[in-house]
C-alpha positions as CSV (number, residue, x, y, z in Angstrom):
1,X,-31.4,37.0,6.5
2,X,-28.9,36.9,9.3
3,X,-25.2,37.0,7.6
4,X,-24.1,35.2,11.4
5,X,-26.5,32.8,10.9
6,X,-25.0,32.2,7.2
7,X,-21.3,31.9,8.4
8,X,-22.3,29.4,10.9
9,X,-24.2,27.1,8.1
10,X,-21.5,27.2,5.7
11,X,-19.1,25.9,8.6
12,X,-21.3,23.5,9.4
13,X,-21.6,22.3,5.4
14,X,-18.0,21.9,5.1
15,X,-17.5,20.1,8.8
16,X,-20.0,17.8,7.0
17,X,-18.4,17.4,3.9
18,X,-15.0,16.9,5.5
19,X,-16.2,14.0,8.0
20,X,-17.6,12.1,4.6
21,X,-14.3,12.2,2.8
22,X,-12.0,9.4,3.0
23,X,-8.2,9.5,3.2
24,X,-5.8,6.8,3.0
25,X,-2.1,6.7,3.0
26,X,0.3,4.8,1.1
27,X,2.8,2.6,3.7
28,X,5.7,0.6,2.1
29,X,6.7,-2.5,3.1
30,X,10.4,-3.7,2.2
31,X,11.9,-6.6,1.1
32,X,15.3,-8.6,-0.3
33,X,15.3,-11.2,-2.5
34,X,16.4,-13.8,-0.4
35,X,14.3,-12.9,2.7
36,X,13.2,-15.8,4.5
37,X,10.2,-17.5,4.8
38,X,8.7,-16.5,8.3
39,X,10.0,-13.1,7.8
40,X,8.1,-12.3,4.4
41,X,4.7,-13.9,6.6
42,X,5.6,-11.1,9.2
43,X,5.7,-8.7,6.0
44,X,2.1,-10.2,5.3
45,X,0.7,-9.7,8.4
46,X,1.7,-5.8,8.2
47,X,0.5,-5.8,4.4
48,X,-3.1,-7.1,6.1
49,X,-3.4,-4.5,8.9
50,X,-2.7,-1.7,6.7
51,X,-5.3,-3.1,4.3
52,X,-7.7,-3.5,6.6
53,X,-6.8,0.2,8.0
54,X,-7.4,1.1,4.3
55,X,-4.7,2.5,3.4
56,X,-2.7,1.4,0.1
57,X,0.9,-0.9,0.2
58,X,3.8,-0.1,-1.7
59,X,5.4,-3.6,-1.9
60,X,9.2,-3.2,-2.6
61,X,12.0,-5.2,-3.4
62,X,15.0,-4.2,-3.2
63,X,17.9,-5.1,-5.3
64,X,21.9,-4.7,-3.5
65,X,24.8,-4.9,-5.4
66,X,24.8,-8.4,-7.6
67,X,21.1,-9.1,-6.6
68,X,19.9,-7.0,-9.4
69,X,20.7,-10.2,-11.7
70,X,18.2,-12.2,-9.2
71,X,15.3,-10.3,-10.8
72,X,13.3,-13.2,-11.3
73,X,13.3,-14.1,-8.0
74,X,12.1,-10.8,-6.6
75,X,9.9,-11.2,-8.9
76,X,8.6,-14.7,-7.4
77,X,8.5,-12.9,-3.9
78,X,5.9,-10.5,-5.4
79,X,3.5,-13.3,-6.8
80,X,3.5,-15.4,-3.5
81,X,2.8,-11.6,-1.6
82,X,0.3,-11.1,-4.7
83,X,-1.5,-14.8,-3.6
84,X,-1.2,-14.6,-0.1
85,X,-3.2,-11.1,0.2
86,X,-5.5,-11.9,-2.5
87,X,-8.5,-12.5,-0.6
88,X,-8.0,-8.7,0.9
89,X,-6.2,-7.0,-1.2
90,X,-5.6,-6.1,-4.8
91,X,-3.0,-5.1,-7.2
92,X,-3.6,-1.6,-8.2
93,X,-0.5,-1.3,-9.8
94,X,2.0,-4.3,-11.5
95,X,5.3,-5.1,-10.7
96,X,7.7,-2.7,-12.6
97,X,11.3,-1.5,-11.8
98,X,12.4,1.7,-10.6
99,X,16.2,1.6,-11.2
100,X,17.5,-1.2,-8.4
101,X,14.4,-1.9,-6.8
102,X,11.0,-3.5,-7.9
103,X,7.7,-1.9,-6.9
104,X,3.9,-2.2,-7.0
105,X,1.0,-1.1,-5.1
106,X,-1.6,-3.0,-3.4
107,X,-4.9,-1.7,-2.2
108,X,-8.0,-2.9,-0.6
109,X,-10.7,-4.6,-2.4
């Protein structure tokens, strides 16, 4: 057997093997609190290209100075994202806090 000819086959295998794997990323999308209604459906419409990209979400909210006591509503901002990308995407991890912000991790279905 030709050890050339066996170089060039194991090459090939692995070039194989590496166009088969998938890779995906992890973007993180920001938010407040108090952030407004069109501007959280702008922060939907990035969650959804990302998705559909497949690459995972990190969904944060962060918490600045006296905020931290609004933890229920960041919490409500994370259930609406939650409903809103449900037919796309799901929750791969819950909503849990990090010190002063609130994180979880959305993927596609």
């Amino acid at each position: 057997m030709d050890y050339g000819r066996y170089c060039y086959e194991q090459t090939k295998k692995k070039q194989e093997a590496k166009k088969k794997q998938s890779t995906f990323q992890i973007k993180e999308i920001k938010v407040r609190p108090k952030t407004g209604e069109h501007d959280l459906q702008v922060k939907i419409g990035h969650i959804k290209k990302f998705i559909g990209r497949r690459d995972k979400v990190k969904v944060t909210v962060v918490f600045r100075g006296r905020e931290i006591t609004l933890s229920k509503l960041g919490m409500d901002v994370l259930e609406k994202i939650v409903e809103e990308t449900g037919e796309y995407a799901m929750v791969e991890q819950a909503p849990k806090f990090e010190g002063r912000t609130l994180a979880m991790i959305l993927g596609p279905k």
